[in-house]
C-alpha positions as CSV (number, residue, x, y, z in Angstrom):
1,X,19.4,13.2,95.3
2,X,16.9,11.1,93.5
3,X,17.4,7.7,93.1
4,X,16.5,6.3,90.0
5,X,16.7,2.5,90.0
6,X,18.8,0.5,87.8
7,X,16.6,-1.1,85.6
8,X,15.5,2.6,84.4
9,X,19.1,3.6,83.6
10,X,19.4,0.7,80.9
11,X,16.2,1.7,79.5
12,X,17.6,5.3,79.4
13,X,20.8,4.3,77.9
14,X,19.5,1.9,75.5
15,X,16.7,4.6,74.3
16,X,19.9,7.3,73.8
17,X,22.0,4.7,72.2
18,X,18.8,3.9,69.9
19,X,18.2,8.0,69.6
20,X,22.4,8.6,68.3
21,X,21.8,5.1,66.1
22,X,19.1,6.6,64.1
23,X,20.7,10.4,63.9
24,X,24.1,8.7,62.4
25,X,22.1,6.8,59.9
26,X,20.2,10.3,59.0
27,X,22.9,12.5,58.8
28,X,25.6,10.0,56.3
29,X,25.9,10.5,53.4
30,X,23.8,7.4,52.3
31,X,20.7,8.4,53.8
32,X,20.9,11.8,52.7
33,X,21.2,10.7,48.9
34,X,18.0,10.4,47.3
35,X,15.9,7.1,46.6
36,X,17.5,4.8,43.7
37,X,13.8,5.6,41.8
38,X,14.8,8.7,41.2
39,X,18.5,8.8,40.3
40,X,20.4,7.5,36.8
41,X,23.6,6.6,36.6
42,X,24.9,8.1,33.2
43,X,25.6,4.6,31.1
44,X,28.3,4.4,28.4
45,X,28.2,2.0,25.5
46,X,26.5,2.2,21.8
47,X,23.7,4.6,21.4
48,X,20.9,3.3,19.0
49,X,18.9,5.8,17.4
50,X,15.7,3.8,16.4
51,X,12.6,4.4,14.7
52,X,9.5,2.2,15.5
53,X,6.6,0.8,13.5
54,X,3.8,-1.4,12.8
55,X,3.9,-3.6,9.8
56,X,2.3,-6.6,8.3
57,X,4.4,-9.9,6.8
58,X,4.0,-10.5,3.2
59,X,6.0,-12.8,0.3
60,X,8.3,-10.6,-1.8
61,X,7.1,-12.9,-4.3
62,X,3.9,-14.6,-5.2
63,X,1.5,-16.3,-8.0
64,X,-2.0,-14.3,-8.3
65,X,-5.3,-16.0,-8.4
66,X,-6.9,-14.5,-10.8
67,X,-10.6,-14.7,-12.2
68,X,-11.3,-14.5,-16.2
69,X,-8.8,-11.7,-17.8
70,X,-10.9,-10.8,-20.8
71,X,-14.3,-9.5,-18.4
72,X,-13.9,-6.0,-20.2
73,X,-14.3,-7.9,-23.6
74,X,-17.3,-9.6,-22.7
75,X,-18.7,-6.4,-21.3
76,X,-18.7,-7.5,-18.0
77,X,-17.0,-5.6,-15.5
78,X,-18.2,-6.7,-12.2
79,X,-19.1,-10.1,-10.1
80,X,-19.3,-11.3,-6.7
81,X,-17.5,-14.2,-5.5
82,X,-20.0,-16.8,-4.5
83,X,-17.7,-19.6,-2.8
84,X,-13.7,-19.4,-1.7
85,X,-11.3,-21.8,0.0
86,X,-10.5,-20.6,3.7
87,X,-7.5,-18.7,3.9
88,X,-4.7,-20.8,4.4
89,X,-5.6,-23.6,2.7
90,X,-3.0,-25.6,0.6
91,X,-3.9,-26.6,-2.7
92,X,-2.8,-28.1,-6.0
93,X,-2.2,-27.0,-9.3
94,X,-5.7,-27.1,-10.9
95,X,-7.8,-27.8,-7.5
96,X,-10.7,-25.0,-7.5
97,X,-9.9,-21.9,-5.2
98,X,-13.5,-20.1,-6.1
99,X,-16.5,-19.6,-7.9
100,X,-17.5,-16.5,-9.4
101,X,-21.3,-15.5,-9.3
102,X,-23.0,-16.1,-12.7
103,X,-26.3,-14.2,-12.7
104,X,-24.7,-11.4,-14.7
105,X,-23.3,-13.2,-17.2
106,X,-26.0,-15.5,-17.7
107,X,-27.8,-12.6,-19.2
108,X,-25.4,-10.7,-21.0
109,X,-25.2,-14.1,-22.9
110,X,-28.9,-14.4,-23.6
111,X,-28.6,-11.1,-24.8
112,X,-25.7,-11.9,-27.2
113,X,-27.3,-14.5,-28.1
114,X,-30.1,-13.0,-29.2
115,X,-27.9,-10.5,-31.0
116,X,-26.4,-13.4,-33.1
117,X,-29.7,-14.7,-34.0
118,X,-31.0,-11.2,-35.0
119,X,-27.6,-11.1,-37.4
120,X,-28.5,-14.5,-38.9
121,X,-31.6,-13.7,-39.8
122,X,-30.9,-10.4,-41.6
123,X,-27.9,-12.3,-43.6
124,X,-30.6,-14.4,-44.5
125,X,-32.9,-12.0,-45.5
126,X,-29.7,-10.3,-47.5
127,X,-29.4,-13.5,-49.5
128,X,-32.8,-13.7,-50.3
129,X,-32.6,-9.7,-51.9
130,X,-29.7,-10.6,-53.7
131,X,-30.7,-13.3,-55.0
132,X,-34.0,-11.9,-56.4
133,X,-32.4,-8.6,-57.3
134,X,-29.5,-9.9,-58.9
135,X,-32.0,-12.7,-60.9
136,X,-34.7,-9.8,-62.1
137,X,-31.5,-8.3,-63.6
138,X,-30.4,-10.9,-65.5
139,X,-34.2,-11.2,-66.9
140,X,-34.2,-7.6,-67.4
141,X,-30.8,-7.9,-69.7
142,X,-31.4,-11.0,-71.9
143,X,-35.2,-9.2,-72.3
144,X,-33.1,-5.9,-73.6
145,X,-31.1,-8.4,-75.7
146,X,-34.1,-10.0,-78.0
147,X,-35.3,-6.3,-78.0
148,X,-31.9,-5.4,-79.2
149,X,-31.9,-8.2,-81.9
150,X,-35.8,-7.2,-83.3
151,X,-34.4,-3.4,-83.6
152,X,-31.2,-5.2,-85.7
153,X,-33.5,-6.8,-88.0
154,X,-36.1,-4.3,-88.7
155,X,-33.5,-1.7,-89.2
156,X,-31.8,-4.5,-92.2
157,X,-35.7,-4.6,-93.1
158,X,-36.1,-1.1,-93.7
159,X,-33.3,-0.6,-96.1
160,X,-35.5,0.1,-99.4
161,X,-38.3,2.1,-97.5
162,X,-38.2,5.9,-97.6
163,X,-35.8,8.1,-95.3
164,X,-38.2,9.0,-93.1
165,X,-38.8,5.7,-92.1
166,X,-35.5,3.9,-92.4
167,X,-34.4,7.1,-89.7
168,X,-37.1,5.8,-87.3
169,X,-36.1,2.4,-87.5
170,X,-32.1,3.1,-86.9
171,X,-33.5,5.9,-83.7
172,X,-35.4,2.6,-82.3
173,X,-32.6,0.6,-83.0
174,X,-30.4,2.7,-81.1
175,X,-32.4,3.1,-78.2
176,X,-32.3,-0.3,-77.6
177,X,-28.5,-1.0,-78.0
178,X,-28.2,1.7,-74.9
179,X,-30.7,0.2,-72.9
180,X,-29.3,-2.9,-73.3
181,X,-26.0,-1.4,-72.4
182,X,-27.7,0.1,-69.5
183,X,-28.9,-3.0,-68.0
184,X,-25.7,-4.9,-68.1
185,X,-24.3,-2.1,-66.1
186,X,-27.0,-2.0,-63.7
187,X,-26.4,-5.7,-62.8
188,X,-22.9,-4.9,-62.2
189,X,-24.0,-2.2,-59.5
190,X,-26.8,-4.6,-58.2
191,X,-23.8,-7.2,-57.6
192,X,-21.3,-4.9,-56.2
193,X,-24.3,-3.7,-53.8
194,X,-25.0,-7.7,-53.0
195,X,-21.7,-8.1,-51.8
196,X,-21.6,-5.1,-50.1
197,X,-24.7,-5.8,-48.1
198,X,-23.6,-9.2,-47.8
199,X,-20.5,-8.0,-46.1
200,X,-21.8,-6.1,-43.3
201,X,-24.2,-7.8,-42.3
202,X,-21.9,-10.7,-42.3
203,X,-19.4,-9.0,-41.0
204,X,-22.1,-8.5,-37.7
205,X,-22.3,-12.1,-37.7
206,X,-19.5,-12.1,-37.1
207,X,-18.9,-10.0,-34.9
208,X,-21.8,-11.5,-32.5
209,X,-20.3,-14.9,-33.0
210,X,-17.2,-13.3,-31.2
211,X,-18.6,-11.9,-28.5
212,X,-20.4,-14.7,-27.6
213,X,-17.5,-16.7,-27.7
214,X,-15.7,-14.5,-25.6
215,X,-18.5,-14.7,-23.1
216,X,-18.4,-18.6,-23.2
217,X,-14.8,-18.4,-22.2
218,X,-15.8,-16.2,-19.3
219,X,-17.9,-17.8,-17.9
220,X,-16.2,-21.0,-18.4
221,X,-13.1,-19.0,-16.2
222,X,-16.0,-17.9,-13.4
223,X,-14.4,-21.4,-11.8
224,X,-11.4,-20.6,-10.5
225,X,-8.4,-22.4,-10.2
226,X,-4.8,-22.7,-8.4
227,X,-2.3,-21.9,-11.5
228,X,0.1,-23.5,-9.2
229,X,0.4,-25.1,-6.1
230,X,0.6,-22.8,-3.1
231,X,-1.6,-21.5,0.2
232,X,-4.0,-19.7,-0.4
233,X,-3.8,-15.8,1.4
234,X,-6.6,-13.2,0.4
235,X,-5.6,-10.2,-1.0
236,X,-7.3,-6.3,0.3
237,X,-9.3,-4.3,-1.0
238,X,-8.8,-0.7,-1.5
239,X,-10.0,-0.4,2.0
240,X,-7.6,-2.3,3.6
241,X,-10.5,-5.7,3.8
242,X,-9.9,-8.5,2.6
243,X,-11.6,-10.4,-0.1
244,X,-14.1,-12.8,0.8
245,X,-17.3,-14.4,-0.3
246,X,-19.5,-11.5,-1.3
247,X,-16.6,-9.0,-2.4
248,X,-16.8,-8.0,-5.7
249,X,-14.0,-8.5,-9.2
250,X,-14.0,-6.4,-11.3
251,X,-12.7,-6.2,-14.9
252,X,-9.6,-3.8,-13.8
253,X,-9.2,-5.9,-10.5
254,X,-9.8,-9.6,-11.1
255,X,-7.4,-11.2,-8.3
256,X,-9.1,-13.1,-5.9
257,X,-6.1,-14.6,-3.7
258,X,-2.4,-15.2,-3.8
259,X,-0.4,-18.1,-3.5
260,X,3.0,-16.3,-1.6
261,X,6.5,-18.4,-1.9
262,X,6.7,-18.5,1.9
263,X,10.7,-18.5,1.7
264,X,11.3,-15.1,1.3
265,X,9.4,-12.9,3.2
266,X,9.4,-9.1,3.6
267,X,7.4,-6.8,6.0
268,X,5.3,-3.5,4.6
269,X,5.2,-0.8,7.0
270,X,4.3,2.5,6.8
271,X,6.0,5.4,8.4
272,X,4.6,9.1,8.7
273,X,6.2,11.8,7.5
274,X,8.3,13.2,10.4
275,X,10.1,10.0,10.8
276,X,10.7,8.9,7.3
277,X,13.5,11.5,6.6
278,X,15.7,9.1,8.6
279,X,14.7,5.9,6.7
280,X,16.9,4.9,4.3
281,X,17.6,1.2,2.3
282,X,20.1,-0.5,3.7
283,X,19.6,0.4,7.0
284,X,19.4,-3.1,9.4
285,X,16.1,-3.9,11.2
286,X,15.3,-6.0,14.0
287,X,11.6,-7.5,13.4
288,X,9.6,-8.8,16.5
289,X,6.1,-11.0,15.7
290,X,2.7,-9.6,17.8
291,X,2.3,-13.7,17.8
292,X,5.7,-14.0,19.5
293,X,7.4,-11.2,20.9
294,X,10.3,-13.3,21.9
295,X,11.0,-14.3,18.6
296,X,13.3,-11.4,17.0
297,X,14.5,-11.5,13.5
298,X,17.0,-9.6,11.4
299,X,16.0,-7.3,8.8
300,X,17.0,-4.3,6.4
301,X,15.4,-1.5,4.8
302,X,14.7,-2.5,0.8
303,X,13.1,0.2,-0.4
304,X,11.1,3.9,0.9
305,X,8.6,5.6,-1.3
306,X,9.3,9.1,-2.4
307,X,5.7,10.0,-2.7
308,X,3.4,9.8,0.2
309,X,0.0,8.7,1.2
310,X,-3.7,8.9,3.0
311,X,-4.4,5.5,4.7
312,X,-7.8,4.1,5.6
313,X,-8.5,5.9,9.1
314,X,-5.5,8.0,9.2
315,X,-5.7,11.6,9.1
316,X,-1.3,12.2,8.3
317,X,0.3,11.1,5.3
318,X,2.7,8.3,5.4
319,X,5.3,6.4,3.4
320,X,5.9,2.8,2.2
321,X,8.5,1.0,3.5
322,X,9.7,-2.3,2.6
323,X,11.6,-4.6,4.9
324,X,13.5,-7.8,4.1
325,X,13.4,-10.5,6.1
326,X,17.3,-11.5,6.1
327,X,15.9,-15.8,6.8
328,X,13.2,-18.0,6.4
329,X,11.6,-19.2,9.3
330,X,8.7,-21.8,8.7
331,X,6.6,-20.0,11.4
332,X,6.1,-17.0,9.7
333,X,3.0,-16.6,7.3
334,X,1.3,-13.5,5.4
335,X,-0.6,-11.6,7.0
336,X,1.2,-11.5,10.7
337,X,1.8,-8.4,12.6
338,X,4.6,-7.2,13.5
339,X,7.0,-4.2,15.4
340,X,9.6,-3.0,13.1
341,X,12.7,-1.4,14.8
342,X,14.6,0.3,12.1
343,X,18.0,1.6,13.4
344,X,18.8,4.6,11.9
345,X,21.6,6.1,13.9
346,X,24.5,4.8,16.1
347,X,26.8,6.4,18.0
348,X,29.9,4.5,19.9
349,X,31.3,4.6,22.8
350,X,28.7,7.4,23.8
351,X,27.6,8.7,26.9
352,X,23.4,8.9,27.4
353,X,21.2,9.4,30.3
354,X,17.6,9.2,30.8
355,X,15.1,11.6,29.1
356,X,14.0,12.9,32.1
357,X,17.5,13.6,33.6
358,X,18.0,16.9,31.0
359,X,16.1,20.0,31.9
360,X,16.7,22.7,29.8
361,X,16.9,26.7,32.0
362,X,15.8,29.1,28.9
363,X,17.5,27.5,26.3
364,X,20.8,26.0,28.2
365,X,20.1,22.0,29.2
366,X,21.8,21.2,32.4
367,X,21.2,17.8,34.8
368,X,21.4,17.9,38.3
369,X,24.4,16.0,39.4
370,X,24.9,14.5,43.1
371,X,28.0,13.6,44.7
372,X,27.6,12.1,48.2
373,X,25.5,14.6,50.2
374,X,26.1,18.0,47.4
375,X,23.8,18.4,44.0
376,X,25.3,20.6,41.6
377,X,23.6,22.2,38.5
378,X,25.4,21.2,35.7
379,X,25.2,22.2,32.1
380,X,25.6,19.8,29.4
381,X,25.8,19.6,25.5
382,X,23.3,17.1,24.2
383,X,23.8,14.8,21.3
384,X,21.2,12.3,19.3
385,X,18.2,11.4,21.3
386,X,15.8,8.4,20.6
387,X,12.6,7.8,22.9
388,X,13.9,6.8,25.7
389,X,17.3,8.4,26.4
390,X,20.1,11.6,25.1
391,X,23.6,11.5,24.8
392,X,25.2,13.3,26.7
393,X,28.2,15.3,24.8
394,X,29.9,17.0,27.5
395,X,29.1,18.0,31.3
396,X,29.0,14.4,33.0
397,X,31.4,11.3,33.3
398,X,30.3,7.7,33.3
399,X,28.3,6.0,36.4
400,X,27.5,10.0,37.5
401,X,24.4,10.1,39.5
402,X,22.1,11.9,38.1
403,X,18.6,13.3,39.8
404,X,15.4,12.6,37.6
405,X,13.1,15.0,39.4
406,X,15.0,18.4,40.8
407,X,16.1,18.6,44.7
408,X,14.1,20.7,47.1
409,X,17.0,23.5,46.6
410,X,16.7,24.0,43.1
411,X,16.2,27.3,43.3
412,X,19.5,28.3,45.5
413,X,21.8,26.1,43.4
414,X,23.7,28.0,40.5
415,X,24.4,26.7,37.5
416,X,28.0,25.4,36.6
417,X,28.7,25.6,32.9
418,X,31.1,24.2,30.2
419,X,34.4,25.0,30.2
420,X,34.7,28.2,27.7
421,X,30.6,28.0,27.4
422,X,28.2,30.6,29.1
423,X,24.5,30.5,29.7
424,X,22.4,31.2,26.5
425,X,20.8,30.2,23.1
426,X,24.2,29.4,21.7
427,X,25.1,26.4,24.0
428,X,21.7,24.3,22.8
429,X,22.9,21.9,19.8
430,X,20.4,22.8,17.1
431,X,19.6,19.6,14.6
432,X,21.9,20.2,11.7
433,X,23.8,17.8,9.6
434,X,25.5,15.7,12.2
435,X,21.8,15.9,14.1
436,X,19.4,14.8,11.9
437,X,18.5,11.5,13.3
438,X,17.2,13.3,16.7
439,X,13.9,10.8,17.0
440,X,12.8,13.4,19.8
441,X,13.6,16.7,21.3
442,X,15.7,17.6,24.6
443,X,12.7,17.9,27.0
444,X,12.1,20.8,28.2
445,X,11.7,20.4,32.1
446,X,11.4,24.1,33.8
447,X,13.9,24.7,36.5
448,X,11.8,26.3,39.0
449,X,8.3,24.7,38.6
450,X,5.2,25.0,40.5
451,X,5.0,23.4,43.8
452,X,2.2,21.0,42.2
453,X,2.0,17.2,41.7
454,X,6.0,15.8,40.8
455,X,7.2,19.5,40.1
456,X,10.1,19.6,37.8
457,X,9.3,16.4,36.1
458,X,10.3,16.0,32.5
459,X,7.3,14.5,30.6
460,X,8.2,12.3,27.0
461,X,7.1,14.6,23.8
């Protein structure tokens, strides 16, 4: 018999008591469930349906800045701006915002000018011709008159000479009653014509003293001021810049900047055009600030466009959407980014899981279900879904454990279905009236992957 001393014997018997501590620990049921990473408890409570976007802060009302009104008039339909207030500044009614640049003007009005003087001159020169037309016919008419009056006598003369005679006399006497008939209607003509000419080209006078007073007023409006008092906040271009020094007004465009009534404010978003189906006014908003992400703020859906559009940079079509801030907050100012949350579906009292807990085998979803030591394959009906989670109709209970990536097994498990359901296309809820809100699809997560990297892993669509 070998003699083993007793030092070694507590060694031994700690070393086996060590050995049975470890193999009770591997073999409960605590260590055989998997890591708390990769399980989710099925949660019950109100499921939110939400649809996310960008938008930018904005007064609902506000007073335009606006250069001269009447450019189009003064035929000028474009100017740069040469000076502008920083944005933000507060001004006065009547304090100077900008200055337009006057180069342009400055020569249409030389050429105006010029224009007016041209139209002087010729109503001038059509006051001289009448004058001196109108004058040679009254000449011409009292001449015909004293030729008139010698015919008149010398036909009263010719009384006792013979016929042949006295008939020449009364012929020249008659010729000169119709020129003298024809002269007075001549000047009648020459004056209607006078006036005439002296209409139009009076009437261009005119006409050029307009336009150049038009074109004073313009330019007199290239300084621009506040119409009220206010900050000032550029507006954008068609581009989505905004206007600065350097930017161009035109005659169909004059606004330079805004004055917003900071009280009520509203946030313009714009939504593309697989989300916007479920955007509807009304529908409550919670508003977070890039600025201040802590800061939340209610909201509600004011209005959606029906017609759709091609942004700067974007290659799909999206829709306006108007938010309405429901308070004021003195923080806020135009121009601020922020994340809109639109909630567009709720559902009590529901039951919803992760994402990644729903595989789908062909077209059936199931989760895989652990209790204690077992996993089962369970099938499930599916409800709404936003971007995070699903609810979960029927097939699981509240604080079941579900396994976000599949167990090693996966392939010897069977499925257990519904009660009165079966395996196949019929037993996947298909979006329909009661479904239209469904922000994402049931991902599709194969249930016997390839033994590559995180196999069985549902990935967000």
């Amino acid at each position: 018999m070998i003699h083993i001393p007793r030092n070694r014997w507590i060694t031994l018997a700690a070393i086996v008591a060590a050995v049975g501590a470890i193999s009770a620990w591997y073999f409960s049921p605590a260590a055989a469930e998997t890591d708390d990473s990769v399980i989710a408890r099925v949660k019950k409570g109100d499921f939110k349906v939400v649809v996310t976007s960008a938008g930018e802060l904005r007064a609902k009302k506000f007073v335009q800045v606006q250069g001269p009104l009447n450019m189009q008039q003064a035929e000028v339909y474009q100017t740069k701006i040469s000076t502008l207030v920083p944005e933000g500044t507060v001004v006065k009614e009547g304090d100077v915002v900008a200055e337009l640049d006057r180069s342009g003007i400055a020569g249409k009005m030389a050429e105006v000018s010029l224009a007016l003087q041209k139209a002087e001159a010729q109503l001038l020169q059509a006051q001289l011709d009448s004058t001196l037309n109108l004058a040679t016919a009254r000449e011409e008419i009292k001449t015909q008159e004293l030729s008139l009056e010698e015919k008149r006598l010398a036909k009263e003369q010719a009384a006792y000479e013979s016929p042949s005679v006295k008939r020449q006399v009364e012929i020249d006497y008659e010729k000169a009653t119709r020129q003298f008939a024809q002269s007075k209607a001549n000047y009648i003509t020459k004056t209607q014509q006078a006036v005439a000419k002296m209409a139009e080209v009076g009437a261009d006078v005119q006409r050029q003293r307009n336009k150049l007073t038009i074109v004073q007023e313009v330019l007199g409006n290239f300084t621009i001021r506040a119409p009220s008092p206010g900050m000032v906040i550029y507006v954008k271009e068609w581009n989505g810049k905004k206007k600065g020094v350097g930017s161009q007004v035109s005659a169909w465009d004059p606004t330079v900047a805004t004055l917003p009534d900071l009280g009520q404010m509203e946030s313009l978003t714009y939504v593309n055009e697989i989300d916007v189906r479920k955007i509807a006014a009304g529908q409550k908003v919670t508003i977070s600030l890039d600025s201040d992400p802590t800061k939340k703020l209610p909201g509600t859906v004011v209005a959606v466009a029906n017609v759709g559009e091609q942004r700067p940079n974007a290659d799909a079509k999206v829709f306006e959407v108007k938010i309405l801030l429901a308070q004021a907050d003195t923080t806020l100012r135009p121009g601020m980014t922020t994340s809109n949350a639109v909630e567009t579906n709720l559902v009590k009292n529901a039951l919803y899981v992760p994402l990644e807990a729903v595989a789908v085998d062909g077209t059936t979803p199931f989760v895989y279900k652990r209790d204690g030591t077992s996993v089962t394959k369970q099938q499930v009906e599916t409800g709404l879904a936003n971007e995070n989670e699903i609810v979960i109709a029927k097939g699981v209970e509240k604080d079941d454990r579900l396994l976000l990536t599949p167990p090693a097994d996966r392939d010897k498990l069977e499925m257990k279905t519904l009660p009165g359901a079966k395996p196949g296309p019929g037993n996947v809820p298909q979006p329909g009236p009661s479904d239209t809100s469904r922000s994402k699809p049931v991902p599709v997560r194969p249930s016997a992957p390839a033994p590559s990297a995180a196999p069985g892993v549902a990935t967000k669509s």
